[in-house]
N, C-alpha and C positions, 0 to 999 in steps of 0.2 A: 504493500500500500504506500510506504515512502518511496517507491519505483515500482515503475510500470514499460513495457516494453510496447515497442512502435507496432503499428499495424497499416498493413498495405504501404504505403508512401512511405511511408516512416518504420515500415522492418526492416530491419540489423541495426536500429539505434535503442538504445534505455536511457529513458530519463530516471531522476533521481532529485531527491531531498536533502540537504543537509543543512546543518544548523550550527550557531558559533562561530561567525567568521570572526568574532574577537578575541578565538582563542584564552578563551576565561578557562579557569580552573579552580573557582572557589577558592573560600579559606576566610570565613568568615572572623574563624578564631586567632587570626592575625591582623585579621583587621580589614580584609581585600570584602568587597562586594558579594552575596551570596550570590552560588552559580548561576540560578536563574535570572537573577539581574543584571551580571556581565554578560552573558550569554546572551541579552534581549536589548541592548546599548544602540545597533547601529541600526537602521534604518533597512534593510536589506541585506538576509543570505544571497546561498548562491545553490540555484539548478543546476547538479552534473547533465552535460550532453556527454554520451559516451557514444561512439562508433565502434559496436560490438563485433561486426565482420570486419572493419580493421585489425581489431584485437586478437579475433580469431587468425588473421593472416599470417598478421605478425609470430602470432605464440608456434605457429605451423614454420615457422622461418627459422624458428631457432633464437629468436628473440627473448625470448623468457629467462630468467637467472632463476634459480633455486636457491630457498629461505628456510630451512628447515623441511628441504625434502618438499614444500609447495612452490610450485610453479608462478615465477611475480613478473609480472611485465614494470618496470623500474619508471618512476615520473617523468625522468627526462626522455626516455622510449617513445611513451605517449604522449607526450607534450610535442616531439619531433616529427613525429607519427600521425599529427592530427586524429590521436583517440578521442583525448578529454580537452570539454572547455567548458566554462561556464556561465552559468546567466543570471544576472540580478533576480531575486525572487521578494515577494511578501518575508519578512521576519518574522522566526519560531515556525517556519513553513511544515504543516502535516498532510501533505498528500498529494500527489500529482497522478494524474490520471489522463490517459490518451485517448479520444472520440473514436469511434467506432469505427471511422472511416480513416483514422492515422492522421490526419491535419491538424489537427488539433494539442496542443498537450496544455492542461489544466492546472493549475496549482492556488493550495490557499492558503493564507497563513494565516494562524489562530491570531494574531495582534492586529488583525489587518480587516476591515470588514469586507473587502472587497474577493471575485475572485479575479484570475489573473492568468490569461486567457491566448500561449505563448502560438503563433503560426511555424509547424514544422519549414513551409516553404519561406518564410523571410528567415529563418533562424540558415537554411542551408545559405541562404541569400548572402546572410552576414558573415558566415564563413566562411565564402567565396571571396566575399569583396575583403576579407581580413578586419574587417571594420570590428578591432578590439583592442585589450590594453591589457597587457601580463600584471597580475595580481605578484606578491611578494614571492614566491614561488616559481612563478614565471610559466604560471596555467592562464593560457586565453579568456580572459571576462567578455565576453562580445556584449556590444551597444543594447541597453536594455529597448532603448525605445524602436530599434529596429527590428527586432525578433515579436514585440507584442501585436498582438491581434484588438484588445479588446482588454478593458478590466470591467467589471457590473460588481455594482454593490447590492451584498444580499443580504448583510446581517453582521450579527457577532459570534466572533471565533468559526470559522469554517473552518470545516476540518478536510471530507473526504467528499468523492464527486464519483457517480454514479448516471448513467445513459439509459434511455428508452428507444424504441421505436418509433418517437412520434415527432424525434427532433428537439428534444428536452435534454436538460441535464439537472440532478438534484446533488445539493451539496447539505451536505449535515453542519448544522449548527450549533455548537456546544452551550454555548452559554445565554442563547435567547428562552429554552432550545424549542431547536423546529427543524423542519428539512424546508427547504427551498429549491422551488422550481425555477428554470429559468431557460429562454429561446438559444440555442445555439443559431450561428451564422453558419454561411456557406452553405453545402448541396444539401444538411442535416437544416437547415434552417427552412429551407420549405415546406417540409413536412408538416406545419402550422404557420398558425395566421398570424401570430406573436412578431412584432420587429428584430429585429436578429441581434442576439445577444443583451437583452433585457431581460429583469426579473420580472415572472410571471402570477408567482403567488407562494406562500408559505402554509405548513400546516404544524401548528404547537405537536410537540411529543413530550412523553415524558419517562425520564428526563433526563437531561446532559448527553444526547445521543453524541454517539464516535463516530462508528463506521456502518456504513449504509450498504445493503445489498440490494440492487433490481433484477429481476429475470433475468440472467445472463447478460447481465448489463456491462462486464468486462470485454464483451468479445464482439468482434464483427458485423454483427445482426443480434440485437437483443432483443428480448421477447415482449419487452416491456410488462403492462397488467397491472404487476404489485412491486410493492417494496417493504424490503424489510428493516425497520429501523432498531439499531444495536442499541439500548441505553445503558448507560452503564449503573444509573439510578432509579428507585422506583417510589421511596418515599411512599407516599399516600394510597396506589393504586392496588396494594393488595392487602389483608387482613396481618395487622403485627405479629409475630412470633419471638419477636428478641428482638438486640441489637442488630443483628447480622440481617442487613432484608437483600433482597435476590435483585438481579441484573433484571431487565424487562427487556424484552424482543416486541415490537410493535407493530402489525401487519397496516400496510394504508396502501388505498386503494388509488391506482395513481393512472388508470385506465380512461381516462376521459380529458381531454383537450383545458386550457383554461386554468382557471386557481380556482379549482374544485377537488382537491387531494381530501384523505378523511382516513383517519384509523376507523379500522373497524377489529380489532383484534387486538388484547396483549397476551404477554405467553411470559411469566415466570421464567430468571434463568438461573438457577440457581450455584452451578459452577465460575467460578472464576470471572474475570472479562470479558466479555465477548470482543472479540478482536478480532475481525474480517471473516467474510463467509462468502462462498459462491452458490445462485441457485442456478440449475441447469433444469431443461425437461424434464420430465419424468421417463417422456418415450425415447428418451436416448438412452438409459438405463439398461444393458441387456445381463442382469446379475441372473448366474447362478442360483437355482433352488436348493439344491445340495453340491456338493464338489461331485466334478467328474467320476473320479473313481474312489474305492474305498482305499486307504491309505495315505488319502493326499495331505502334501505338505505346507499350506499357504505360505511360508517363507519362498520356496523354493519353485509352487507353481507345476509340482509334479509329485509323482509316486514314490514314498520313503522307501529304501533298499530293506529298510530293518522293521518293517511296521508288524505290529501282531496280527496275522491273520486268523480269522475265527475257524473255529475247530480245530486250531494247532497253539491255544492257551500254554503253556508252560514258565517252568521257573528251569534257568541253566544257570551251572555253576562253573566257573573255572578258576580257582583257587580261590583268593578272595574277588574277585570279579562274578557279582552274579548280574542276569539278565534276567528280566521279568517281562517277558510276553503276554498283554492283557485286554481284553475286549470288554466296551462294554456296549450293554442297550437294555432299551426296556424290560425288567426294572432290576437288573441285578451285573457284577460284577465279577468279572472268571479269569482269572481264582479270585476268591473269595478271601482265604486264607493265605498270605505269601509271608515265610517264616527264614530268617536270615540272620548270618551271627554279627555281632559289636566290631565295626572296624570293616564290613563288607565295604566294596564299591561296588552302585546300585546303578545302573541303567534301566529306567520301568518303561518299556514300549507300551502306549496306552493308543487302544482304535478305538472310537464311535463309528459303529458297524453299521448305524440306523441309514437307512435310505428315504425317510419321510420327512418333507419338509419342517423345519423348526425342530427338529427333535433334537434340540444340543443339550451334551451331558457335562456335568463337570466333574473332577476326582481331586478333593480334599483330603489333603493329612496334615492336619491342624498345629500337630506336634511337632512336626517336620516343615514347617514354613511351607508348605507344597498346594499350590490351588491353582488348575487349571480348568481351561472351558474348552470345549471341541464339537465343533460344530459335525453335522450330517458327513459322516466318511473322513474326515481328519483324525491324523495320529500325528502325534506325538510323542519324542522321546524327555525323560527327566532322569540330570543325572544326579547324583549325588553318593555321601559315605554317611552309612547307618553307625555314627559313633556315638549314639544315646538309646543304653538297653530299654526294653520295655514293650507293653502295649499300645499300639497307636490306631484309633479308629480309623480308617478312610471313608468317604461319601461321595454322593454325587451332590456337587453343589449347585446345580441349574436345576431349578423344577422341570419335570421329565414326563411324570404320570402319578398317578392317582396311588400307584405305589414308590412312588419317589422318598418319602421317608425312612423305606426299606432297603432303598437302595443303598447298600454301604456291606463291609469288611474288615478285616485286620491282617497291619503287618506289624510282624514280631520281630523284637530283635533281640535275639539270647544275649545275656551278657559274657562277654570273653571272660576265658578257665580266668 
C-alpha cells in the first residue's frame, strides 16, 4: 500500500512512499525534537520512481555486489543507470496508488488535505527533458510542478485510494473520518458526468478508517459495487465488553453515480488491525473440495513419499528411531494405542483418509505441545523426542461428528531402566 506497481503505460515502473526527508532521529531525552515532529518539519517528502526492468537488466549484467550473500544494486549504479529518482510528495505521505489504466499515480499525505494526482506521461516527460536537481545524495528530485496532473481537496488526513468502474476514485479519511468520492480525468473521467478531477461527495464511517478495499479495485478492470471500509475504531457501534473493543469492517454501497455512497453493513473485527485486503470475484475462485489425492502435502502441492496409508497402520522401530504410521477419520484413531520408550525419536505420519467435503480432523497431545489440523486427504509428518515418561491423551481437535468427543487415544512413554 506504500507502493504500488504501474499498469499498462506505466508496467516495469513502482512507485513508492517515503517519509523523513529531515532525517530526524528523535531523542527527546537530550533535548532534540520528538521523532514525529522532526520527521513532519518540511513541507514535502519524496515519491520513489523506480524503473524496475532497468533494475532487472542491470542485476542480469552482473551489476549487482553482494551484502551478506543479498544481491544490492549500489546508489551510484542506479542513480547512473536512470533506476531511481524522485518527486516532491504531500508530507507524512501514506499511500500511492496507480488508476486502473496506468496514467495515473495517486498519492496522499495524512498532513495535507489535498490529494495529489502525479501524470505517469509528464513524469516520463521530465525525465527526458532532465528537468531536475540532485538532492544531497545526488538522486534526481524532478520539477514537482511538471510531473503533476491535478491536486482536489477532499478532507483530512487521506490516507489510501481505491478505483471503481465508473471513473471514480475513493480515498479514506482518517480523521474526518469518511471515505471520499471523487471524478478522475482522462479516458476514466468519462465514465461520468462529474468535471474531471473534482470531489464528488463523502460518506461518514466509523471510525478512523485506514485502508479501503473496492471490488478489485487494485487491478485493470475493477468491478466496482461495494467497498469495504477498514476502521480501525469502533467506539459506540457495538454493545461494551471491556476495554478492549474490536476493529469495524464497514460494507457501503458505492454502486450508483453521484454523492449517494451509504453503509449498509458493519462486521466486528476482532483481531488485530486491519491492514489492507483485496476482494476478487467469487467466480474466479476455482478451490478444491478436498485435495487431489489422499496423502497430499499442501506445502509441497503433491503426494508425501512417507504418508500413512490406511490399512497399512503401524508403529516401526529402529533403535531409538520409531515411526508411527496413523490414519484417521470418522470417528476414531489407528492405532489407538502407540507405546514408546523415554528418549525415543518420534516421526508420527498422521492421514485424514476422509474424502467428504469439510470433514477436517485434528490430532492433539496436549502434553507434548502437538496440535495439528488436516484437512480432506492431507498428511502430515511430526517430529519430535519423547523425553517426558508418562501418559498422554491424544484427540481430534476439529469437531468431526456426532462422535467426535470419542475421538481420541494414548501415547505412552515408559520411563528409561
Amino acid at each position: 500500500d506504500l507502493f504500488d506497481s504501474g499498469k499498462l503505460v506505466s508496467e516495469g515502473w513502482i512507485f513508492g512512499n517515503s517519509f523523513n526527508t529531515e532525517l530526524a532521529t528523535g531523542g527527546v531525552e537530550t533535548g532534540a525534537p520528538p521523532f514525529e515532529a522532526g520527521a513532519s518539519q518540511r513541507d514535502n517528502d519524496y515519491m520513489h520512481v523506480i524503473n524496475l526492468d532497468k533494475a532487472a537488466e542491470l542485476f542480469k549484467a552482473g551489476r549487482a555486489e553482494k551484502i551478506k550473500d543479498f544481491s544490492v544494486l549500489s546508489l551510484e549504479t542506479i542513480i547512473e543507470e536512470g533506476v531511481l529518482y524522485f518527486i516532491p510528495e504531500p508530507k507524512s505521505p501514506h499511500g500511492v496508488d496507480v488508476t486502473p489504466d496506468g496514467a495515473y499515480i495517486v498519492v496522499s499525505g495524512k498532513l495535507d488535505p489535498h490529494v495529489t494526482i502525479y501524470s505517469f506521461d509528464k513524469i516520463m516527460k521530465t525525465i527526458a527533458d532532465k528537468n531536475w536537481e540532485p538532492d544531497q545524495f545526488g538522486v534526481p528530485v524532478l520539477d514537482f510542478d511538471s510531473c503533476v496532473e491535478a491536486q482536489i481537496e477532499v478532507g483530512l488526513g487521506p490516507l489510501h485510494t481505491q478505483f471503481d468502474n465508473q471513473g471514480y476514485a475513493y480515498t479514506s479519511l482518517f480523521l474526518e473520518p469518511s471515505v471520499a468520492r471523487w471524478a478522475l480525468g482522462g479516458e476514466a473521467g468519462k465514465k461520468n458526468s462529474e468535471p474531471d478531477w473534482t470531489l464528488v461527495g463523502k460518506v461518514p464511517v466509523q471510525y478512523n478508517v485506514g485502508h479501503i478495499a473496492v471490488a478489485e479495485g487494485d487491478t485493470v478492470s475493477p468491478d466496482g459495487k461495494y467497498l469495504v471500509s477498514m476502521n480501525k475504531w469502533a467506539i459506540d457501534r457495538f454493545a461494551p465488553v471491556g476495554p478492549l473493543v474490536p476493529q469495524n469492517f464497514q460494507l457501503v454501497d458505492i454502486d450508483n453515480s453521484g454523492d449517494t455512497m451509504k453503509v449498509i453493513y458493519d462486521m466486528p473485527i476482532g483481531m488485530g488491525e486491519p491492514h489492507y485486503a483485496q476482494i476478487i470475484k467469487a467466480d474466479k475462485l476455482k478451490p478444491w473440495d478436498v485435495y487431489p489425492e489422499v496423502g497430499w502435502n499442501p506445502e509441497t502441492q503433491s503426494v508425501r513419499l512417507d504418508y500413512a496409508r490406511q490399512g497399512k497402520e503401524r508403529i516401526e522401530r529402529d533403535g531409538k528411531n520409531v515411526d508411527i504410521y496413523m490414519t484417521l477419520v470418522r470417528s476414531h484413531f489407528k492405532p489407538e494405542h502407540v507405546e514408546v520408550n523415554e528418549g525415543d525419536h518420534i516421526r508420527w505420519h498422521i492421514t485424514n483418509v476422509e474424502r467428504a467435503y469439510d470433514a477436517t480432523h485434528g490430532f492433539a497431545v496436549p502434553g507434548y505441545n502437538i496440535n495439528v489440523s488436516l484437512e480432506p486427504g492431507e498428511a502430515q509428518t511430526i517430529e519430535f523426542v519423547a523425553d517426558e515418561p508418562g501418559v498422554y491423551p491424544f484427540y481430534c481437535s476439529e469437531f468431526c461428528s456426532a462422535l467426535h468427543l470419542e475421538m481420541m487415544g494414548y501415547f505412552l512413554v515408559k520411563p528409561a531402566e
